[in-house]
DSSP file (Angstrom, degrees, kcal/mol; ACC not computed):
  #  RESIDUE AA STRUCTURE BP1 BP2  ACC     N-H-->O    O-->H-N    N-H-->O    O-->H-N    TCO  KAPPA ALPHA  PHI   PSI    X-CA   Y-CA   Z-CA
    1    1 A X              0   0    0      0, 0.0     0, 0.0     0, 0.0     0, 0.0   0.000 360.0 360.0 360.0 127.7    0.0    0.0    0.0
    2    2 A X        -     0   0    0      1,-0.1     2,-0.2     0, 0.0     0, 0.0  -0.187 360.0-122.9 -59.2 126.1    1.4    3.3   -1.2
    3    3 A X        -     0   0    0      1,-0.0     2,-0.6     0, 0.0    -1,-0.1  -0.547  25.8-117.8 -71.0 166.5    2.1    5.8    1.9
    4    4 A X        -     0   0    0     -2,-0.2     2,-0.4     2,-0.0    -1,-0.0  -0.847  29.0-103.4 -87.3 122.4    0.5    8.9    1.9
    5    5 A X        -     0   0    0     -2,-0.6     4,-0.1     1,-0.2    -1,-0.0  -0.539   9.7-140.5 -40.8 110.1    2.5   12.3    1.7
    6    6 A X  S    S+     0   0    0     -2,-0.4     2,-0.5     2,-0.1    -1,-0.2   0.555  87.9  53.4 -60.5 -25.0    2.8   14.2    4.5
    7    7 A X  S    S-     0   0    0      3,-0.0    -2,-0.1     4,-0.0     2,-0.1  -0.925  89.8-113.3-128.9 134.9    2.2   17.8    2.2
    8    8 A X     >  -     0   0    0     -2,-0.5     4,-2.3     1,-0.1    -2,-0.1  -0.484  21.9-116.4 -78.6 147.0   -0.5   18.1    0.2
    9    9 A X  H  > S+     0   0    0      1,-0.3     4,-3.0     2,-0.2     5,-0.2   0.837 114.9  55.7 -33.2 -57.3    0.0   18.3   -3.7
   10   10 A X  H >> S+     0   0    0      1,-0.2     4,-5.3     2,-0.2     3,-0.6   0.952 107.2  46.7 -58.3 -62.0   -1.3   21.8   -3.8
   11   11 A X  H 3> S+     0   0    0      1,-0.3     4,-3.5     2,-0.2    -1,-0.2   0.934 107.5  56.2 -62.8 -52.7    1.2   23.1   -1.2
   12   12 A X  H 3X S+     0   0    0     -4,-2.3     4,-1.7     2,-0.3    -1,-0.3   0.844 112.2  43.1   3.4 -66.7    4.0   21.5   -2.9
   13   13 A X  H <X S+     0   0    0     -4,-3.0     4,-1.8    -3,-0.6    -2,-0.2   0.873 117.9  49.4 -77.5 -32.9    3.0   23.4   -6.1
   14   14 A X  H  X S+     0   0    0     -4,-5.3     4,-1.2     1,-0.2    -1,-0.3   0.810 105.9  46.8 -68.6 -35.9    2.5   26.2   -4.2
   15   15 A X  H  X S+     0   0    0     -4,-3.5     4,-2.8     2,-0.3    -1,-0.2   0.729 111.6  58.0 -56.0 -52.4    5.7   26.4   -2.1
   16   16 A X  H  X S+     0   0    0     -4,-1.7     4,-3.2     3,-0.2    -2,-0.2   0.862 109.3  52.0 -37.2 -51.9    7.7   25.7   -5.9
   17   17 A X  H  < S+     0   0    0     -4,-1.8     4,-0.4     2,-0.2    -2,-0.3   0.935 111.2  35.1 -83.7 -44.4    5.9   28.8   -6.9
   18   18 A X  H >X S+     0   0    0     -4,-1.2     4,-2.5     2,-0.2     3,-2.0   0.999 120.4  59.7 -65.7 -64.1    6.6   31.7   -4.2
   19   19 A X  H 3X S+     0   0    0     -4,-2.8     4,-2.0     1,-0.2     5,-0.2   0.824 110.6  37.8 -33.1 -66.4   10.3   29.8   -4.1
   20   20 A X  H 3< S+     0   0    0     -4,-3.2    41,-0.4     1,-0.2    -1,-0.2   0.355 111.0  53.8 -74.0   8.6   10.9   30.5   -7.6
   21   21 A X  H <> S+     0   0    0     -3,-2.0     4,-1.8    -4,-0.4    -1,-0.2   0.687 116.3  44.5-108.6 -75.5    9.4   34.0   -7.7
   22   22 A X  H  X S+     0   0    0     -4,-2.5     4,-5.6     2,-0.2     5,-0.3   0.963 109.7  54.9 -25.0 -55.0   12.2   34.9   -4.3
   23   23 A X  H  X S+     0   0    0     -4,-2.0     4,-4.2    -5,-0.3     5,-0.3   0.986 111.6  40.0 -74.3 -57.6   14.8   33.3   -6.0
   24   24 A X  H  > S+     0   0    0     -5,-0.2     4,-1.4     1,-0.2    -2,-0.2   0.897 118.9  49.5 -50.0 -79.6   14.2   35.8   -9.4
   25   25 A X  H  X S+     0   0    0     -4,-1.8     4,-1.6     1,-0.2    -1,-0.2   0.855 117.1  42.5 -35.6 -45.3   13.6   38.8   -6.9
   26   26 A X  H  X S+     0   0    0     -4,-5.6     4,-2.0     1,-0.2     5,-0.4   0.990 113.2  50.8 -70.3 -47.7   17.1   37.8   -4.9
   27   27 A X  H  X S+     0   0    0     -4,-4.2     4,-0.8    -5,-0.3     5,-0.2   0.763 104.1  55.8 -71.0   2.2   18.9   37.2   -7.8
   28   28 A X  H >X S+     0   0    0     -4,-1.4     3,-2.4    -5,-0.3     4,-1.4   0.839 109.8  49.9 -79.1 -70.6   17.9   40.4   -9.2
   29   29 A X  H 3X S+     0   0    0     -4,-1.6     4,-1.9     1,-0.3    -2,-0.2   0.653 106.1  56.3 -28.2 -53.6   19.4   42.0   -6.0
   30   30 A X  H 3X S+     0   0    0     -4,-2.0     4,-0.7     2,-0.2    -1,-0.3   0.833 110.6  36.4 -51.1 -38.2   22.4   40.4   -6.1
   31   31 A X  H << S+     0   0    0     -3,-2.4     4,-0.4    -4,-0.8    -2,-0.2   0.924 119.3  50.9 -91.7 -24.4   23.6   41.2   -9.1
   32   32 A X  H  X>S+     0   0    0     -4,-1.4     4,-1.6    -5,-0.2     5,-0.8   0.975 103.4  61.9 -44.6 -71.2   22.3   44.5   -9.0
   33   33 A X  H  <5S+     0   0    0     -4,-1.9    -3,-0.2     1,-0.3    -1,-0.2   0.363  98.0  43.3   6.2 -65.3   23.6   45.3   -5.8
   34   34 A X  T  <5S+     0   0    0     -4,-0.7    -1,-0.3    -3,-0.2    -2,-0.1   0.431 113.3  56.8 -93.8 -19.6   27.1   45.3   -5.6
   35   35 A X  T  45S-     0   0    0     -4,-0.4    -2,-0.2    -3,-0.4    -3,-0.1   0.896 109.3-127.6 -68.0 -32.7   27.2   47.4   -9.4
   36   36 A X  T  <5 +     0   0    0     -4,-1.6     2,-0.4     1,-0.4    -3,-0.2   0.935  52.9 161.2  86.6  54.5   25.1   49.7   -7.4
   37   37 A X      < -     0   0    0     -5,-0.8    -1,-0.4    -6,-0.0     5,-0.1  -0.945  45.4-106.3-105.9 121.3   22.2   49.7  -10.2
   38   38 A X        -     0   0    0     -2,-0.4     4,-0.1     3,-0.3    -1,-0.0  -0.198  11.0-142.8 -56.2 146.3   19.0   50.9   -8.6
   39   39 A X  S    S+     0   0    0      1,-0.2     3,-0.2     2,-0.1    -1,-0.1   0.876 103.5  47.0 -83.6  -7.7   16.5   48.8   -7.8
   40   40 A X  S    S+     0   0    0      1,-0.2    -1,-0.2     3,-0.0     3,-0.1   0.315 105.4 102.1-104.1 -14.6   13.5   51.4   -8.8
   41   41 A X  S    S+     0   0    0      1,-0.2     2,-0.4     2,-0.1    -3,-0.3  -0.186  78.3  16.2-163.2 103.4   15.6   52.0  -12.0
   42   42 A X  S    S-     0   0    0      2,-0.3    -1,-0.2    -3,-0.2     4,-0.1  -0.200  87.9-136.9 -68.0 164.0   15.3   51.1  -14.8
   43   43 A X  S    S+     0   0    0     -2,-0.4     2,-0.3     2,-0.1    -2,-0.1   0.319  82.2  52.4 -81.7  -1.4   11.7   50.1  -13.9
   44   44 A X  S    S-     0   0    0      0, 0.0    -2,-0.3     0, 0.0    -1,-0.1  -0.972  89.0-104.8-143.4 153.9   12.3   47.1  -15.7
   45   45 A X        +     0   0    0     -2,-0.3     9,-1.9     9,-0.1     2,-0.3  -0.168  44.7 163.9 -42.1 121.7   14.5   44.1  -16.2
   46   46 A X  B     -A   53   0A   0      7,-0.2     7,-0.2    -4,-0.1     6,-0.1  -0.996  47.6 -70.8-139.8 172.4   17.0   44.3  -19.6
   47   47 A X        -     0   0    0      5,-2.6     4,-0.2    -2,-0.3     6,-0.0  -0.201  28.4-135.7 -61.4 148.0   19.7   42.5  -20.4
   48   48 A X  S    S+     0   0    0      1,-0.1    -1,-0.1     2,-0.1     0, 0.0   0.962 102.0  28.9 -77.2 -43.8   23.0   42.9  -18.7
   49   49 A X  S    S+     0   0    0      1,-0.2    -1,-0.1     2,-0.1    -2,-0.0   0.951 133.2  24.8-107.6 -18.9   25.0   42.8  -22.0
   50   50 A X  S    S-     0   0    0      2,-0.1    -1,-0.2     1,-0.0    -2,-0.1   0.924  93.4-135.0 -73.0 -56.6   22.9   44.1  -24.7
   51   51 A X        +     0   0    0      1,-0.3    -3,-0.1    -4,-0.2    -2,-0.1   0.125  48.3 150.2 108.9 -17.8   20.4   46.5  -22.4
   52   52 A X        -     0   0    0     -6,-0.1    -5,-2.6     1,-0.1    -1,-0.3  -0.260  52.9-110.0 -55.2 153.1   17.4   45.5  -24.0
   53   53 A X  B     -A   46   0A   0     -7,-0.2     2,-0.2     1,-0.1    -7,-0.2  -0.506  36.5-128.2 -73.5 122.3   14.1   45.5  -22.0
   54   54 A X        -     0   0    0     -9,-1.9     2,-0.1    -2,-0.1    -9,-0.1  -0.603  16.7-119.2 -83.5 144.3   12.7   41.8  -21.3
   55   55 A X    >>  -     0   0    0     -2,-0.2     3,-3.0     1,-0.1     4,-0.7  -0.314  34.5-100.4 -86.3 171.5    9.5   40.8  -22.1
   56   56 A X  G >4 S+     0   0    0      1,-0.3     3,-0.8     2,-0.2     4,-0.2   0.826 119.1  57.3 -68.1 -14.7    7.4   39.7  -19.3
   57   57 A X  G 34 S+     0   0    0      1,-0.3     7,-0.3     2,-0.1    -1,-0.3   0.620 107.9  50.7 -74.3   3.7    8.1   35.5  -20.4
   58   58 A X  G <4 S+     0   0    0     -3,-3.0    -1,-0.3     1,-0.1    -2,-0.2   0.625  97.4  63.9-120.4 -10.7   11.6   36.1  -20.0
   59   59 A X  S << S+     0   0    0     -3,-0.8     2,-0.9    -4,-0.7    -1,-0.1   0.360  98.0  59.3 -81.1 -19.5   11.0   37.8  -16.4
   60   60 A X  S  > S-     0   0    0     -4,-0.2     4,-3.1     1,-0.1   -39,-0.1  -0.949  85.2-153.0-128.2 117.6    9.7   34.1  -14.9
   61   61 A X  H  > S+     0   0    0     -2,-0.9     4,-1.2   -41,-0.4     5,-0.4   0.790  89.4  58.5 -65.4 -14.9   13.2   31.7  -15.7
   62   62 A X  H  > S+     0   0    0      2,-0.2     4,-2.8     3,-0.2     5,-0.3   0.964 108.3  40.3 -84.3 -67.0   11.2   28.6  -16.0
   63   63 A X  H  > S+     0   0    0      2,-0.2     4,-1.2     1,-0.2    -2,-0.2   0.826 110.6  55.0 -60.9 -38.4    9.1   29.8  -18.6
   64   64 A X  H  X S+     0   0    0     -4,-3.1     4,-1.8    -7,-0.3    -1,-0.2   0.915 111.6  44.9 -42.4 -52.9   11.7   31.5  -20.7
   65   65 A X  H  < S+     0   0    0     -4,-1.2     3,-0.4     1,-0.3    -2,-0.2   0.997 117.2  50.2 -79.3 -45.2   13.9   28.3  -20.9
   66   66 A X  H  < S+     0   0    0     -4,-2.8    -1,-0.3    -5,-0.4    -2,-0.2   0.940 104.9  49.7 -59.4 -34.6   10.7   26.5  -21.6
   67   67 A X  H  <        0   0    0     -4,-1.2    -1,-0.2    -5,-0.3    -2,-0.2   0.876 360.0 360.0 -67.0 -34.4    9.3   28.8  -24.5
   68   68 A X     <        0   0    0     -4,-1.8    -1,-0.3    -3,-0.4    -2,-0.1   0.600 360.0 360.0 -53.1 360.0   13.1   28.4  -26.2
């Protein structure tokens, strides 16, 4: 007989999702941070080497590498 998980599915999924949502927010701060790039500007993400402004799939990492 199968045990049962101790954390429901849902929480799981949910927990994945706020975690990977932090982890984008920190790593903008880190690399930001010590360049001394404000975090309020630009008001959006671009690319470190080019500069362009990312579009909003390229803002969630999971979905960018999936859309590729």
């Amino acid at each position: 007989m199968p045990q049962e998980s101790p954390i429901p599915w849902w929480m799981a999924a949910f927990g994945f999702v706020v975690g990977a949502f932090f982890g984008s927010f920190l790593n903008m701060v880190i690399y930001r941070l010590p360049r001394r790039i404000s975090f309020l500007k630009p008001s959006h993400s671009i690319c470190p080497n080019c500069k362009h402004p990312l579009a909003g799939k390229d803002l969630v990492p999971m979905l960018s590498w999936l859309s590729t």
